[in-house]
Biopython code that builds the backbone (N, CA, C, O; Angstrom):
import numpy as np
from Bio.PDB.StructureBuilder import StructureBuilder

atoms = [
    (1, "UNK", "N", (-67.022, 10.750, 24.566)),
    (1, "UNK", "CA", (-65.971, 10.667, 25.556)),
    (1, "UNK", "C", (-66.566, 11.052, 26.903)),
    (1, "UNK", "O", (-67.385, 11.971, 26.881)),
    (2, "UNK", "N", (-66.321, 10.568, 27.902)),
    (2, "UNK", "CA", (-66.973, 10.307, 29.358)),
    (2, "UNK", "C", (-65.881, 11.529, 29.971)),
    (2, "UNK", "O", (-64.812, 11.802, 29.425)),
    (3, "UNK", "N", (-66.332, 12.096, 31.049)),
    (3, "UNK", "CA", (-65.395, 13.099, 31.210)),
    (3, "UNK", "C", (-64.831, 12.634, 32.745)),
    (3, "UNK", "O", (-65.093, 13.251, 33.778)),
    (4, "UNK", "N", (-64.166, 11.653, 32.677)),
    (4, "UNK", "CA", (-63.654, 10.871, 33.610)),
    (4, "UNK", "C", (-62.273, 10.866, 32.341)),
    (4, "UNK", "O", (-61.126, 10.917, 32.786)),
    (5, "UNK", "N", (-62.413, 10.824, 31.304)),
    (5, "UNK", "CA", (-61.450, 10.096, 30.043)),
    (5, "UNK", "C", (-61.060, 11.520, 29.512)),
    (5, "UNK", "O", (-59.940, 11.758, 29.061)),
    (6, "UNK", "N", (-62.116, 12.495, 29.602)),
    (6, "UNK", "CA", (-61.345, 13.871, 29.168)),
    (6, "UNK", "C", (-60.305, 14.304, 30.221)),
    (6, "UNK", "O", (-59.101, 14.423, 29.994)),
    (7, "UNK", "N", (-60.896, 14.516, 31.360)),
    (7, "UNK", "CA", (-59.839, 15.192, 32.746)),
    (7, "UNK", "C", (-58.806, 13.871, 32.559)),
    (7, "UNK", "O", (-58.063, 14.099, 33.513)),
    (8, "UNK", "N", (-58.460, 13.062, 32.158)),
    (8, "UNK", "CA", (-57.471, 11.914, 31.886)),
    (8, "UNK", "C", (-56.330, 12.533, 31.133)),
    (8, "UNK", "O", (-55.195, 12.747, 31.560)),
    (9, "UNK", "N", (-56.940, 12.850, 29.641)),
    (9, "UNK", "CA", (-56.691, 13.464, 28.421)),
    (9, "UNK", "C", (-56.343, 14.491, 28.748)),
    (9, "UNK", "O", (-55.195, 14.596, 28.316)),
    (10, "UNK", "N", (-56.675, 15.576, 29.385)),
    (10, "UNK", "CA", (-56.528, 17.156, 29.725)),
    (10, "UNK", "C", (-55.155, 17.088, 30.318)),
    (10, "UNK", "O", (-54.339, 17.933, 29.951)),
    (11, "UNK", "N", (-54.787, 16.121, 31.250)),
    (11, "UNK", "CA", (-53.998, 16.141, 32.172)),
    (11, "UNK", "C", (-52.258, 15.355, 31.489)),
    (11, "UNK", "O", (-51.056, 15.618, 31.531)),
    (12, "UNK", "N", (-52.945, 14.577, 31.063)),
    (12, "UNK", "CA", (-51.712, 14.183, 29.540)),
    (12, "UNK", "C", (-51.770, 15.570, 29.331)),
    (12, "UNK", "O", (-51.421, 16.276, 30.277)),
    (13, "UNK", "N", (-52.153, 16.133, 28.245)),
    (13, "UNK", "CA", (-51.805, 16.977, 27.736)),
    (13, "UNK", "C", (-50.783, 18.211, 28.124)),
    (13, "UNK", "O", (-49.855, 18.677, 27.464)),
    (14, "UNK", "N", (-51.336, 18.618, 29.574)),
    (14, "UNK", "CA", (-50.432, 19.509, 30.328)),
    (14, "UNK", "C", (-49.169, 18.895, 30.970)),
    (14, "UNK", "O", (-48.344, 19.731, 31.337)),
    (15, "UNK", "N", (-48.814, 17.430, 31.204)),
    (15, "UNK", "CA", (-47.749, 16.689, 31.511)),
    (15, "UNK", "C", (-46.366, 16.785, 30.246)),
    (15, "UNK", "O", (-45.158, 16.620, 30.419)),
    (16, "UNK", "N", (-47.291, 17.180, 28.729)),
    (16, "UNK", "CA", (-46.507, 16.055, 27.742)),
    (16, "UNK", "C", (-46.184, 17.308, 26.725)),
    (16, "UNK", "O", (-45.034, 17.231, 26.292)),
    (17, "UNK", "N", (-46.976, 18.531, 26.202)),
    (17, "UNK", "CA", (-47.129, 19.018, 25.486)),
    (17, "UNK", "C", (-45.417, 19.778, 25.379)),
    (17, "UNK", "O", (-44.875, 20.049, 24.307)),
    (18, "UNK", "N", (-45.028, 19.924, 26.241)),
    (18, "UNK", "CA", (-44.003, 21.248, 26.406)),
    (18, "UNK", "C", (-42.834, 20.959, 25.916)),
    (18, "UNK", "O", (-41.976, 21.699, 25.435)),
    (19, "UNK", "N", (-42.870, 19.164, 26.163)),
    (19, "UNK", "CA", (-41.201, 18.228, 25.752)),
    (19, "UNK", "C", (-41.512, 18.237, 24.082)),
    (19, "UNK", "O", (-40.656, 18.262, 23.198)),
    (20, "UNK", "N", (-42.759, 18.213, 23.936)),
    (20, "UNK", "CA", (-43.099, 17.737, 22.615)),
    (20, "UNK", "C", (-42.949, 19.074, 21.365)),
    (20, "UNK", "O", (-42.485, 18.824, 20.253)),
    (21, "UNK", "N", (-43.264, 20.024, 21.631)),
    (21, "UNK", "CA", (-42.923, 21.420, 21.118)),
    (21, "UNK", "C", (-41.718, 21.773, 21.281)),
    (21, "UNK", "O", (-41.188, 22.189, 20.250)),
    (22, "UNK", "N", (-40.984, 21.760, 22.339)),
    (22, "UNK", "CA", (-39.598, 21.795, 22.483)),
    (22, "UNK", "C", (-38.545, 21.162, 21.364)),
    (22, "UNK", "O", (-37.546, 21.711, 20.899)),
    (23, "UNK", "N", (-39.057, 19.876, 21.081)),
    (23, "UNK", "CA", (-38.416, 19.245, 19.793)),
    (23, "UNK", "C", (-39.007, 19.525, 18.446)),
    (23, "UNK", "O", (-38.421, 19.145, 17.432)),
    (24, "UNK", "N", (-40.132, 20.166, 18.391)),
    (24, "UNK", "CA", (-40.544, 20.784, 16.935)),
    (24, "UNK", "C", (-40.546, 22.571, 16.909)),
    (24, "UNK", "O", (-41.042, 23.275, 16.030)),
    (25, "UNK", "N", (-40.072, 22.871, 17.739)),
    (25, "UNK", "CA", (-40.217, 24.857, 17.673)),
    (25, "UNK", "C", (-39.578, 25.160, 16.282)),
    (25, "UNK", "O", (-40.096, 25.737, 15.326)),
    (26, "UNK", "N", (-38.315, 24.627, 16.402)),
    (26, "UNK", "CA", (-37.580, 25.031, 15.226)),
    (26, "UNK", "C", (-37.788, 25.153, 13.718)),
    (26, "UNK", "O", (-37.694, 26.103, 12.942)),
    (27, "UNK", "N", (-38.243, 23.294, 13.505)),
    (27, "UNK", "CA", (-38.503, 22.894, 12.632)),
    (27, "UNK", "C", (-39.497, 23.294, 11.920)),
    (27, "UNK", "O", (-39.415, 23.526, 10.714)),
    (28, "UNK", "N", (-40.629, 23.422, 12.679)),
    (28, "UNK", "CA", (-41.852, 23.322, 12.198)),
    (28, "UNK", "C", (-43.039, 24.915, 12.192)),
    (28, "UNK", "O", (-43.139, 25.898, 12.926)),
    (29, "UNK", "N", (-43.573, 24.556, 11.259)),
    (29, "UNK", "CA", (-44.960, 25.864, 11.617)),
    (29, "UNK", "C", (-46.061, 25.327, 12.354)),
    (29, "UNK", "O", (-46.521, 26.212, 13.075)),
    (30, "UNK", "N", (-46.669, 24.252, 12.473)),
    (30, "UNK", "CA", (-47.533, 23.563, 13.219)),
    (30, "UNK", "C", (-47.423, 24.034, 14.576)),
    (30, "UNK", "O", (-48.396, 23.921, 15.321)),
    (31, "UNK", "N", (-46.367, 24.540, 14.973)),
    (31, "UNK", "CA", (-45.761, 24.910, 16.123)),
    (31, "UNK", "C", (-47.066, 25.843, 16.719)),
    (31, "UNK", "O", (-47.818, 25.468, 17.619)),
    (32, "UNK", "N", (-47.158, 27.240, 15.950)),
    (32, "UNK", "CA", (-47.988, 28.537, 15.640)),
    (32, "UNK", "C", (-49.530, 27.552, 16.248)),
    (32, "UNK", "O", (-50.122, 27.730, 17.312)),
    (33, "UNK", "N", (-49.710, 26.982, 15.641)),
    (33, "UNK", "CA", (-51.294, 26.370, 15.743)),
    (33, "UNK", "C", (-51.434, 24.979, 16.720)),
    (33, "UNK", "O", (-52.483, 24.337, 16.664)),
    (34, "UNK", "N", (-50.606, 24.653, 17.392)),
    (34, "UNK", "CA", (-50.435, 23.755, 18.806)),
    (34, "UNK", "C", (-50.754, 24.976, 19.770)),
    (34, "UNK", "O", (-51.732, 25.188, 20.486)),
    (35, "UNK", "N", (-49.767, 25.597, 19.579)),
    (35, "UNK", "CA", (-49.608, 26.652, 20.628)),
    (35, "UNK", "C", (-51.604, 27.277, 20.922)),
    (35, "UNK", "O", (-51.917, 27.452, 22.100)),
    (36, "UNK", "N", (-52.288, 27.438, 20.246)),
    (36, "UNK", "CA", (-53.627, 28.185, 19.803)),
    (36, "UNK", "C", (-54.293, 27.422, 20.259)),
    (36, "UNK", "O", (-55.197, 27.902, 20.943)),
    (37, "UNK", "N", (-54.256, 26.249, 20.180)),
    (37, "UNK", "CA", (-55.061, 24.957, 20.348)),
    (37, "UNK", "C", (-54.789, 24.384, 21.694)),
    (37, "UNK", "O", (-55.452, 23.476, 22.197)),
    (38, "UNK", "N", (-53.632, 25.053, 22.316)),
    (38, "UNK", "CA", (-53.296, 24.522, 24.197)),
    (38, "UNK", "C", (-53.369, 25.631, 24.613)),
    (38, "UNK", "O", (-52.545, 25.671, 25.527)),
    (39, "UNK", "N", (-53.997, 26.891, 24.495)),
    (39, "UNK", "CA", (-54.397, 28.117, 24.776)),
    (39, "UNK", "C", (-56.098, 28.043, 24.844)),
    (39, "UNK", "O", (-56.756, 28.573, 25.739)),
    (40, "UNK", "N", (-56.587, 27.379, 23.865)),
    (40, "UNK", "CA", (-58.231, 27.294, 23.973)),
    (40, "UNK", "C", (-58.286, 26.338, 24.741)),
    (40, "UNK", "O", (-59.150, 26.468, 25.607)),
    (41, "UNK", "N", (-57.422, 24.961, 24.796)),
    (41, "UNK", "CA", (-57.475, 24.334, 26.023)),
    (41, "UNK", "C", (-57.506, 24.335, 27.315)),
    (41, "UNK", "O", (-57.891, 23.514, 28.148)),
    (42, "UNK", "N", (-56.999, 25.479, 27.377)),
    (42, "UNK", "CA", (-56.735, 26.416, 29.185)),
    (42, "UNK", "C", (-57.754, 27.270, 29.341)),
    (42, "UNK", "O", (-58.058, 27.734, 30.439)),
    (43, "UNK", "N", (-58.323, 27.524, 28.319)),
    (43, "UNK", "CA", (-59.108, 29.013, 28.931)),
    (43, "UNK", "C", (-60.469, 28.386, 28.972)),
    (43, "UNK", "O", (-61.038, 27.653, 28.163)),
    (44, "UNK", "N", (-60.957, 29.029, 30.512)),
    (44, "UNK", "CA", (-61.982, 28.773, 31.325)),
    (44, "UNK", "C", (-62.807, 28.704, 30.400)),
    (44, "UNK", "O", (-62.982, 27.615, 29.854)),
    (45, "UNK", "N", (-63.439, 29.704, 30.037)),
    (45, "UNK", "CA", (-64.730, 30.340, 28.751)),
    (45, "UNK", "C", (-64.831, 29.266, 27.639)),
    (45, "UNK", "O", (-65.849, 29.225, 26.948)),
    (46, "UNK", "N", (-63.940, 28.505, 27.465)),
    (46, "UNK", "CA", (-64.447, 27.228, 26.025)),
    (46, "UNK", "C", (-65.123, 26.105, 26.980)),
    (46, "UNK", "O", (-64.781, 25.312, 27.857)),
    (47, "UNK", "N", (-66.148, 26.463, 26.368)),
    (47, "UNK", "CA", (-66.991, 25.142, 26.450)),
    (47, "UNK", "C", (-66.149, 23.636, 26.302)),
    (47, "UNK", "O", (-65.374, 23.308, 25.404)),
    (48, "UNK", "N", (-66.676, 22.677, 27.770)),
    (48, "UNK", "CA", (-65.691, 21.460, 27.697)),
    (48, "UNK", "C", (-66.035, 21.146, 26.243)),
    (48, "UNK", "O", (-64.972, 21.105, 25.625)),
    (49, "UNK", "N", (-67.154, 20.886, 25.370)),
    (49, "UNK", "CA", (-67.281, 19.812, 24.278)),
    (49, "UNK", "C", (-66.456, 20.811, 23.443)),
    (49, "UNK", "O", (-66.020, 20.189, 22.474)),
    (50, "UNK", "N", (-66.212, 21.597, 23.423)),
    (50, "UNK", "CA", (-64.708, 22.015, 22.006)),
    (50, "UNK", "C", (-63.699, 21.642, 22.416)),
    (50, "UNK", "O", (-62.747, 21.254, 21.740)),
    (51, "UNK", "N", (-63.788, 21.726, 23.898)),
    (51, "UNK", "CA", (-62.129, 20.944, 24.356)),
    (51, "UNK", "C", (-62.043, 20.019, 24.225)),
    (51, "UNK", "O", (-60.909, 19.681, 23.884)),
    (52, "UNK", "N", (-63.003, 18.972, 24.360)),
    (52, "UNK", "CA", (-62.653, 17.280, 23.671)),
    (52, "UNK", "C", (-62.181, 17.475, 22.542)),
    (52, "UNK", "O", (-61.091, 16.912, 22.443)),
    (53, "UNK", "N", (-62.535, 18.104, 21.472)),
    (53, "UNK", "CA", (-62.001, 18.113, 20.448)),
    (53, "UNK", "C", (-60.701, 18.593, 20.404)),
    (53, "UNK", "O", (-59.835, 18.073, 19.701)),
    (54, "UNK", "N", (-60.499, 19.639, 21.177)),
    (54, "UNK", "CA", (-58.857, 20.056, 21.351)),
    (54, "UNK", "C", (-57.980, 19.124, 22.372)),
    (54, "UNK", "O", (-56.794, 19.227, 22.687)),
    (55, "UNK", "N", (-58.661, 18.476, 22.651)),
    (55, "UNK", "CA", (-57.565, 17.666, 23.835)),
    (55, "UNK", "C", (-57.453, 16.521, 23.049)),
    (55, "UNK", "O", (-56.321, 16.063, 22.891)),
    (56, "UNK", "N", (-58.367, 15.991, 22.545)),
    (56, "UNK", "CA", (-58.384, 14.635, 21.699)),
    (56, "UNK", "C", (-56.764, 14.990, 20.526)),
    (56, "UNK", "O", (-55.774, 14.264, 20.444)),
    (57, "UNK", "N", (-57.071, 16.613, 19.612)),
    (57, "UNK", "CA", (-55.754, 16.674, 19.009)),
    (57, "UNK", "C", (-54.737, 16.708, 19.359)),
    (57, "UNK", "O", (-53.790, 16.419, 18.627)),
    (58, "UNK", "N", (-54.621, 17.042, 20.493)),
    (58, "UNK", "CA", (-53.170, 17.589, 21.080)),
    (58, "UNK", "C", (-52.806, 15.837, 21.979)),
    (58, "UNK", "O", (-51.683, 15.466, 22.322)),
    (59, "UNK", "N", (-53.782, 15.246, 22.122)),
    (59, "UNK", "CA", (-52.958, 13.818, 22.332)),
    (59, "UNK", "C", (-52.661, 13.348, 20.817)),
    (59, "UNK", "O", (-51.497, 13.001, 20.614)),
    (60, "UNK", "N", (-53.285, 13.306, 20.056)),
    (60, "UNK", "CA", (-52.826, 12.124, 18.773)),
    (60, "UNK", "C", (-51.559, 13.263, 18.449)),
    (60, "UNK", "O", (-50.590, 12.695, 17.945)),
    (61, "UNK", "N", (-51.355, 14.863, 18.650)),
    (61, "UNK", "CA", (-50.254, 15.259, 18.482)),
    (61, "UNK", "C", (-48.790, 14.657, 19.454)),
    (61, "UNK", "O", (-47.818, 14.094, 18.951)),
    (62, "UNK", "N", (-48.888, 14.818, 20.234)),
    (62, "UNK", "CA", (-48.362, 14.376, 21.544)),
    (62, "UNK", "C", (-47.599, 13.126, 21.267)),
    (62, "UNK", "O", (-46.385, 13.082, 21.068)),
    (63, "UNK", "N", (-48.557, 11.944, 21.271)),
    (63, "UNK", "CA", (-48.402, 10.553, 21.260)),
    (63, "UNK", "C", (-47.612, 9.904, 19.888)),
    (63, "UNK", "O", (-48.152, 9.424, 18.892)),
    (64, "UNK", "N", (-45.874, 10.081, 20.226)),
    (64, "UNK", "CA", (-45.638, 9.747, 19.098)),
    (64, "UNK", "C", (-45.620, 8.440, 17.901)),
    (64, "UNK", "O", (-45.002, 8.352, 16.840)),
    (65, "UNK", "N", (-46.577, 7.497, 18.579)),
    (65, "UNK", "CA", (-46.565, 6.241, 17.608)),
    (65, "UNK", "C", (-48.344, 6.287, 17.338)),
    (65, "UNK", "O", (-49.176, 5.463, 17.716)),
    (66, "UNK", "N", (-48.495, 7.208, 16.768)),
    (66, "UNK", "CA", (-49.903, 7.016, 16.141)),
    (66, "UNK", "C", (-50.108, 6.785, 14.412)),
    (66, "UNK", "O", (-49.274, 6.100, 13.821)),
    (67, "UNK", "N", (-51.229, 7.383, 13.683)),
    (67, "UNK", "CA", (-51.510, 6.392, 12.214)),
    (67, "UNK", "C", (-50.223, 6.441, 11.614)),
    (67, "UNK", "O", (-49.674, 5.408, 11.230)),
    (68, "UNK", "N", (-49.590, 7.794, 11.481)),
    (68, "UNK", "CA", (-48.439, 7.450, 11.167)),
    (68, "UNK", "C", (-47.128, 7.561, 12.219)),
    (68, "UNK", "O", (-47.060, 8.766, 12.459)),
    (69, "UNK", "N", (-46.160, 6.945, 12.888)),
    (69, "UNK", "CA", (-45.296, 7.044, 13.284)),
    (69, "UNK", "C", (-44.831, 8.587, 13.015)),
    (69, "UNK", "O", (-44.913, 9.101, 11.899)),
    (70, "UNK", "N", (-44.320, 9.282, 14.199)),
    (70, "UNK", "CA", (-43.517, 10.404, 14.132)),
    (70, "UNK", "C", (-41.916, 10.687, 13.643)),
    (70, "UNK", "O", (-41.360, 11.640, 13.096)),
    (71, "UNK", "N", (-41.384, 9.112, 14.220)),
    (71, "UNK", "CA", (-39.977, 9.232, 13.509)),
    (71, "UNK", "C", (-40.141, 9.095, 11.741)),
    (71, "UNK", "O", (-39.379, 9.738, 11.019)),
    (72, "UNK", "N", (-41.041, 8.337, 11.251)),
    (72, "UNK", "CA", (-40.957, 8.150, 9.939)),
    (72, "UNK", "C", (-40.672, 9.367, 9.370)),
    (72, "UNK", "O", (-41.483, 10.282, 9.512)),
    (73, "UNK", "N", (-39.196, 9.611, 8.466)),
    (73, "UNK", "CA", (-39.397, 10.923, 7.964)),
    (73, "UNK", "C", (-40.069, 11.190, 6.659)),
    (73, "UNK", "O", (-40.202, 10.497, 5.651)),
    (74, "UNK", "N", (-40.517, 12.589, 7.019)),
    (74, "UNK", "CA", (-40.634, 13.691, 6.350)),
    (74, "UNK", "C", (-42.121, 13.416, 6.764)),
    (74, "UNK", "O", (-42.511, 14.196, 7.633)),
    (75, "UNK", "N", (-43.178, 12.356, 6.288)),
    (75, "UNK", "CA", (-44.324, 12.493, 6.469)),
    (75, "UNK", "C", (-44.865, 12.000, 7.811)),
    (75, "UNK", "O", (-46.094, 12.059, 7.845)),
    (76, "UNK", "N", (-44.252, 11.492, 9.016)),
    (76, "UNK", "CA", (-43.757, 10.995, 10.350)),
    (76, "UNK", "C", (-45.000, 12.122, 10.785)),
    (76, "UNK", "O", (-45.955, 11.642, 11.395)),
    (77, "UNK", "N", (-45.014, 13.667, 10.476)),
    (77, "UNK", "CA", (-46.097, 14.631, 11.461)),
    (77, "UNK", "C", (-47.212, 15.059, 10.295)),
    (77, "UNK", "O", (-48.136, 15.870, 10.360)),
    (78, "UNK", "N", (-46.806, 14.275, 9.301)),
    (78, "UNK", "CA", (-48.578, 14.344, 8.212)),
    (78, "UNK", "C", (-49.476, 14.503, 9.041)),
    (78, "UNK", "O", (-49.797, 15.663, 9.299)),
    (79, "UNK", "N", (-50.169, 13.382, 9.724)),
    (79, "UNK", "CA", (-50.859, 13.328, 9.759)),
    (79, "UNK", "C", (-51.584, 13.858, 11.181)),
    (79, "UNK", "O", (-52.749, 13.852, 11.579)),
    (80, "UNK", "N", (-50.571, 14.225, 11.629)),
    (80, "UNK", "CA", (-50.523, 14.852, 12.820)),
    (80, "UNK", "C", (-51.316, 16.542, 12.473)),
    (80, "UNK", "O", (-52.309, 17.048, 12.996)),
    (81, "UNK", "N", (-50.528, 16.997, 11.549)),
    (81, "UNK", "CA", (-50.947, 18.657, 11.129)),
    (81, "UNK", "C", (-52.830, 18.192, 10.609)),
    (81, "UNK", "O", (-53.879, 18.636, 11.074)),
    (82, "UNK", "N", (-52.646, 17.339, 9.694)),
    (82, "UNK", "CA", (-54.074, 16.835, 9.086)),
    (82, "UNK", "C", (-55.216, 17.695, 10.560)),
    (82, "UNK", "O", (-55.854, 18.747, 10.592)),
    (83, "UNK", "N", (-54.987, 16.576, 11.579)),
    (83, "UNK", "CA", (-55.873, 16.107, 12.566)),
    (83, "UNK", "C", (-55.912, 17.600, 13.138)),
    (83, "UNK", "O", (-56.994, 18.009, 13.559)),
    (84, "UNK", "N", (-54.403, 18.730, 13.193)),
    (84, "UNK", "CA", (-54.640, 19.814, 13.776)),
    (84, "UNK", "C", (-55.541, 20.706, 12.750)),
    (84, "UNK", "O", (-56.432, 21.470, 13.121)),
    (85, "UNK", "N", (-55.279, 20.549, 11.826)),
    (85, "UNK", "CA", (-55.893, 21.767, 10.370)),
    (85, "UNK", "C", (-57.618, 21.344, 10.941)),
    (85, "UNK", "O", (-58.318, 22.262, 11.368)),
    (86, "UNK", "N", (-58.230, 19.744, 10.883)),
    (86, "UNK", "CA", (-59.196, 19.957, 10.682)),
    (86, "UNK", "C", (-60.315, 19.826, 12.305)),
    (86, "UNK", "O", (-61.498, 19.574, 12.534)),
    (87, "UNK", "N", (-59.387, 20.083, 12.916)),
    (87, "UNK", "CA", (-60.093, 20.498, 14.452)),
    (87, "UNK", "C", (-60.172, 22.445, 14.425)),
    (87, "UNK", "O", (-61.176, 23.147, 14.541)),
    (88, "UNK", "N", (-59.030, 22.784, 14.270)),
    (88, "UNK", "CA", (-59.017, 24.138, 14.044)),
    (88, "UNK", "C", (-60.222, 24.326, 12.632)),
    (88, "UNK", "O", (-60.797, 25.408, 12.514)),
    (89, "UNK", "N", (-60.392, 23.641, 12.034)),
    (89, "UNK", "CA", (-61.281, 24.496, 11.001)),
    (89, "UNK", "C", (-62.663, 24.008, 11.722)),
    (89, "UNK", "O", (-63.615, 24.770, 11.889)),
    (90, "UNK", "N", (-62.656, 23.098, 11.992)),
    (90, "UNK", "CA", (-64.076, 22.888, 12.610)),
    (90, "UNK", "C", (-64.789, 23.980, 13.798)),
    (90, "UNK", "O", (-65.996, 24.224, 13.774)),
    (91, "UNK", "N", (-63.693, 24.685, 14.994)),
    (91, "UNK", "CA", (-63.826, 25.515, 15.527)),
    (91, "UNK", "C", (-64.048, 26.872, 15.053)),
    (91, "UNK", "O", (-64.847, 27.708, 15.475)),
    (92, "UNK", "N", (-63.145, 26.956, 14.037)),
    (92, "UNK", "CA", (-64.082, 28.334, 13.516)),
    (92, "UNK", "C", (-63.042, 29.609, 13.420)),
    (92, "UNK", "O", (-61.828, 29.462, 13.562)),
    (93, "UNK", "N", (-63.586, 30.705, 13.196)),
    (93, "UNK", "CA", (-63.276, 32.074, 13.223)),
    (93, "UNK", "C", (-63.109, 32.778, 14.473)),
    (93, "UNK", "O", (-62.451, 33.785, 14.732)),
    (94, "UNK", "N", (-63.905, 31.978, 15.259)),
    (94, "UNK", "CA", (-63.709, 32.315, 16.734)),
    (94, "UNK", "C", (-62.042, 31.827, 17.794)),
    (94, "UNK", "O", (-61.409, 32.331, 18.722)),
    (95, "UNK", "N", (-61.949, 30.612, 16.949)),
    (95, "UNK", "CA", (-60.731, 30.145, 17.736)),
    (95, "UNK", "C", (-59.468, 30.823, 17.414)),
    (95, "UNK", "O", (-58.373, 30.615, 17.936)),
    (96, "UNK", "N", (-59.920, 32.104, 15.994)),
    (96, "UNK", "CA", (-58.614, 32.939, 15.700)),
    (96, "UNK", "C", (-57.634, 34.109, 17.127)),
    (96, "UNK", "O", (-56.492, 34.559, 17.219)),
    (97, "UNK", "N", (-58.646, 34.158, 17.815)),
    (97, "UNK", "CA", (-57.862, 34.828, 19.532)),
    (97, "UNK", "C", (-56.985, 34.304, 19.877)),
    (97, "UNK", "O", (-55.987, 34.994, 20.086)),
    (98, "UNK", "N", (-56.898, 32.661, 20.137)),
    (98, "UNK", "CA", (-56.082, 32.472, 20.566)),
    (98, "UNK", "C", (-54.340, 32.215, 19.649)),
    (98, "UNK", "O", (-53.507, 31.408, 20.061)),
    (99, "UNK", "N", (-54.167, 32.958, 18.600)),
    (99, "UNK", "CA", (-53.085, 33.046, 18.124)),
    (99, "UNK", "C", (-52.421, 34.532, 18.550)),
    (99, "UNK", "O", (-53.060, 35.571, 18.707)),
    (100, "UNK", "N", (-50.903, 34.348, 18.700)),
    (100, "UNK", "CA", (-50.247, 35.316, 18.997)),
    (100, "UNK", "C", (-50.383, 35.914, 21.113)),
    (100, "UNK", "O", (-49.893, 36.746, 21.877)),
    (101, "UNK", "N", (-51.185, 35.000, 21.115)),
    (101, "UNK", "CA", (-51.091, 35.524, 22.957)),
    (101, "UNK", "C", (-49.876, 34.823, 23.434)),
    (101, "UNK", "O", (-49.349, 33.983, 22.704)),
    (102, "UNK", "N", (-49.297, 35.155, 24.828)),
    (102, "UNK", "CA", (-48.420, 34.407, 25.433)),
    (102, "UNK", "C", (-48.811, 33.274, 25.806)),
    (102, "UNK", "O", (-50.003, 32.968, 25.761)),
    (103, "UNK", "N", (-47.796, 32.395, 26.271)),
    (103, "UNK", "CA", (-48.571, 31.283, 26.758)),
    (103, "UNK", "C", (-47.277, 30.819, 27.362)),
    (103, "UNK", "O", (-46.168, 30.880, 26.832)),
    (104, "UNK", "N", (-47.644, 30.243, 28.804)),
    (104, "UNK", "CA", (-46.897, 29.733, 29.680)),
    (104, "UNK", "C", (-46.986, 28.431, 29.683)),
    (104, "UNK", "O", (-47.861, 28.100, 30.483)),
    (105, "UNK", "N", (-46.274, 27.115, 28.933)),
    (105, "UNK", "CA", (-46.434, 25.992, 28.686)),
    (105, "UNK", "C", (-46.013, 25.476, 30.028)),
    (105, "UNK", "O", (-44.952, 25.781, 30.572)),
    (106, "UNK", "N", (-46.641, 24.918, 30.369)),
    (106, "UNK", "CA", (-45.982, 24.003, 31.815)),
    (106, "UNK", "C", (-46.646, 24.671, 33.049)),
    (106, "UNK", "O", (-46.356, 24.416, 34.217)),
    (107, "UNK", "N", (-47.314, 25.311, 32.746)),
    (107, "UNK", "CA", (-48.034, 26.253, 34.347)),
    (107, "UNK", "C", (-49.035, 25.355, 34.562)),
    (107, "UNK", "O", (-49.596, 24.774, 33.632)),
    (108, "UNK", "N", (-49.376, 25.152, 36.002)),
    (108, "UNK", "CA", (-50.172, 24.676, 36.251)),
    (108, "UNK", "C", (-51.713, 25.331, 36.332)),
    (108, "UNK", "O", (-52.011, 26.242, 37.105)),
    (109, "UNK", "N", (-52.849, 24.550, 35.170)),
    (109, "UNK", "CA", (-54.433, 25.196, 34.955)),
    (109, "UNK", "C", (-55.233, 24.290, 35.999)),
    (109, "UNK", "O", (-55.228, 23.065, 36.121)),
    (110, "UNK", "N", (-55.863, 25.189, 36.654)),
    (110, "UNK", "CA", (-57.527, 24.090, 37.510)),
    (110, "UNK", "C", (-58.813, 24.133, 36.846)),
    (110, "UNK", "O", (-59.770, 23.517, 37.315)),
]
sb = StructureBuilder()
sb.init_structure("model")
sb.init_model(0)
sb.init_chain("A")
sb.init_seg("    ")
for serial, (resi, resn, name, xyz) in enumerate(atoms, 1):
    if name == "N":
        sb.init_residue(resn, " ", resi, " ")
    sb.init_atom(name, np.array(xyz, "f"), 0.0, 1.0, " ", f" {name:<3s}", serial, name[0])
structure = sb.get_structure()
């Protein structure tokens, strides 16, 4: 990914993420680990190439007509959690910080 296409991606992400959690807080636990994953996205100290990987998830999260459709129920965010479980496991033991911090969805990051 060319980082003309990440700062693209980055910037979706901070436009889209907040409407999109807003309609799953309730429902869902995926919730817990979006939230972790647009927290390592913001913070200065991660290296851009883990953030491709976190920005890349949080669009196929985001974007609701991907492999599987989001309205389709019940399995509509399969594959969505899939793509989050195995970015978060790929990051590691290290990306466990960013659970449980605050996080101001919608603030503007430079």
């Amino acid at each position: 990914m060319k980082r003309a296409e990440y700062e693209f991606e980055f910037r979706f992400v901070l436009r889209n993420i907040e409407d999109k959690l807003a309609r799953l807080r309730r429902k869902l636990r995926i919730v817990k680990h979006v939230l972790a994953l647009y927290r390592s996205m913001v913070d200065p100290e991660i290296h851009w190439t883990k953030k491709v990987l976190v920005v890349g998830a949080l669009v196929y999260f985001i974007i609701p007509t991907d492999a599987i459709p989001d309205f389709t129920p019940v399995i509509g965010l399969a594959d969505d959690a899939a793509v989050i479980a195995a970015v978060i496991k790929t990051l590691g033991k290290n990306f466990l910080k960013y659970y449980g911090e605050g996080v101001a969805v919608g603030r503007s990051y430079s």
